[in-house]
Residue, then its C-alpha position, 0 to 999 in steps of 0.5 A: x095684614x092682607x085685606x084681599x083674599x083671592x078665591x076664584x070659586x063658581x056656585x050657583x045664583x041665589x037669585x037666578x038659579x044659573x050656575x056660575x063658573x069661577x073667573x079665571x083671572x080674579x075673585x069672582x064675585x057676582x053673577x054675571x048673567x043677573x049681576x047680583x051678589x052674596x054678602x059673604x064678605x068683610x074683606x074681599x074673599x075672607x067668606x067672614x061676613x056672617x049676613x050672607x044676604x042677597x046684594x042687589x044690583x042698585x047702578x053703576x059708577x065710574x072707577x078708574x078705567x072701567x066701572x063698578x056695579x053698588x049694591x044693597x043688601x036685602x037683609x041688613x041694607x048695608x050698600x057694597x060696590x064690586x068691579x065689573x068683569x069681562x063676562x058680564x051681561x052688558x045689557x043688564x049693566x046698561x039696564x042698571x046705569x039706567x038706575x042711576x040717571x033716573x035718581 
């Protein structure tokens, strides 16, 4: 059974307001100018996932050759962690890993 769904689509931030425009090379998944997400998913890119609360952006960690921002949701407080993509706001990246060393 395949667990990953491939849905590269844009929509507007609940956070932010900014419109997000889709990756180009994978499933976007986040806000890249706030960094937070959506709990719409079981599986990624399935839309299943019937919380639909706002993912916080909580830090950052190491993953393979890049990193991966963790999340809580607001709503159930179930914690999720997505990759990073290329666009994504550096400074806001940094400004959570800071999160991190903090704890």
């Amino acid at each position: 059974m395949k667990m990953f769904h491939e849905l590269d689509e844009g929509f507007v931030c609940e956070n932010c307001g900014k419109e997000v425009k889709p990756l180009g090379y994978t499933s976007r998944d986040h806000c890249p100018y706030c960094l937070y997400s959506k709990h719409v998913d079981i599986n990624p890119g399935d839309r299943g996932n019937p919380c639909k609360g706002l993912l916080k952006p909580k830090g950052i960690e190491k993953y393979k050759d890049t990193y991966k921002i963790l999340y809580q949701c607001e709503k159930c407080k179930k914690e999720h962690k997505n990759i990073i993509a290329k666009d994504d706001d550096m400074k806001k990246i940094i400004e959570i890993s800071q999160i991190n060393e903090k704890r």
